[in-house]
C-alpha positions in Angstrom: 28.8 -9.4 -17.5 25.0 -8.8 -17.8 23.6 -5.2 -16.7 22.1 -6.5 -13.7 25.4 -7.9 -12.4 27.2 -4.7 -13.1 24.7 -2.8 -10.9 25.0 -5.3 -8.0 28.6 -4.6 -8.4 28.0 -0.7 -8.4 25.8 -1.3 -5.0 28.8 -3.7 -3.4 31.0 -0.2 -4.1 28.9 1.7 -2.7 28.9 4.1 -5.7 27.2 7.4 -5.9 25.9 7.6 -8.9 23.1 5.1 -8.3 19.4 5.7 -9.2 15.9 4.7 -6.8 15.0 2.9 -9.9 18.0 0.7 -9.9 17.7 0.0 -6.3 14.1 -0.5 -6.3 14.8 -3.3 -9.2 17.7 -4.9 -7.2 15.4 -5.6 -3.8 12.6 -6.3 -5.9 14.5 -9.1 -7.7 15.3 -10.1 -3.9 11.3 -10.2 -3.3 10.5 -7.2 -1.4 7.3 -5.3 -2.5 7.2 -1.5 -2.7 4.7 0.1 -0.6 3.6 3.5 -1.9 3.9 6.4 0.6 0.6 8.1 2.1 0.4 11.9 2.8 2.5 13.0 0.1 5.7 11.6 1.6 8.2 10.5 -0.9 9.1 7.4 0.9 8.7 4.6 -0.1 9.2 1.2 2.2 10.0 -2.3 0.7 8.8 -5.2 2.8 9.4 -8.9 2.6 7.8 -11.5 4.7 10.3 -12.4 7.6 12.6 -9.3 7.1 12.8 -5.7 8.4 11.3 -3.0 6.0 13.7 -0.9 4.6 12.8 2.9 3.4 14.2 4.6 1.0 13.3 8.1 -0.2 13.1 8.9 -3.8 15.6 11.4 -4.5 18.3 11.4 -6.6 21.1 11.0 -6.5 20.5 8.2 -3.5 22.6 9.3 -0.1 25.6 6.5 0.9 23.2 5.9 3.8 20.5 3.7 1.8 22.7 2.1 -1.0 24.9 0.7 1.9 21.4 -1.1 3.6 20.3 -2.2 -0.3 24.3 -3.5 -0.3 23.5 -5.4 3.7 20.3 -6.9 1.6 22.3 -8.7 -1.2 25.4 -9.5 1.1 22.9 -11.5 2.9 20.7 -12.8 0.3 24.1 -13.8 -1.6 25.2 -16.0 1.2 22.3 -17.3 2.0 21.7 -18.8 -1.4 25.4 -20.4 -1.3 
């Protein structure tokens, strides 16, 4: 099992211990672009054409809040490839 598949795996759990780097690399893989935040804010919105933006602060460790909508991204993008 590569590394990448054991972090999707750690995102389908839900787990705690997950990083922003390791989600940002999971939706980017999925084709969203990180926007950089304005005003000193430390969140950070990923966009992809024809999909909602999803925000994600970058703290760490990442609340259950934001690793479950990363987790709704590659439920969907995982059936939709099938």
């Amino acid at each position: 099992m590569s590394k990448f598949d054991k972090l999707i795996k750690e995102i389908l759990s839900l787990s705690k211990d997950l990083r922003f780097a390791e989600l940002r690399k999971v939706l980017e893989f999925y084709g969203y672009t990180m926007e950089s935040p304005r005003g000193g804010s430390s969140h950070y919105t990923f966009r992809k054409s024809g999909c909602y933006p999803i925000t994600i602060p970058k703290h760490e460790p990442i609340k259950k809040v934001y690793v479950q909508k990363v987790k709704e991204i590659v439920e969907a993008e995982y059936y939709d490839k099938k």
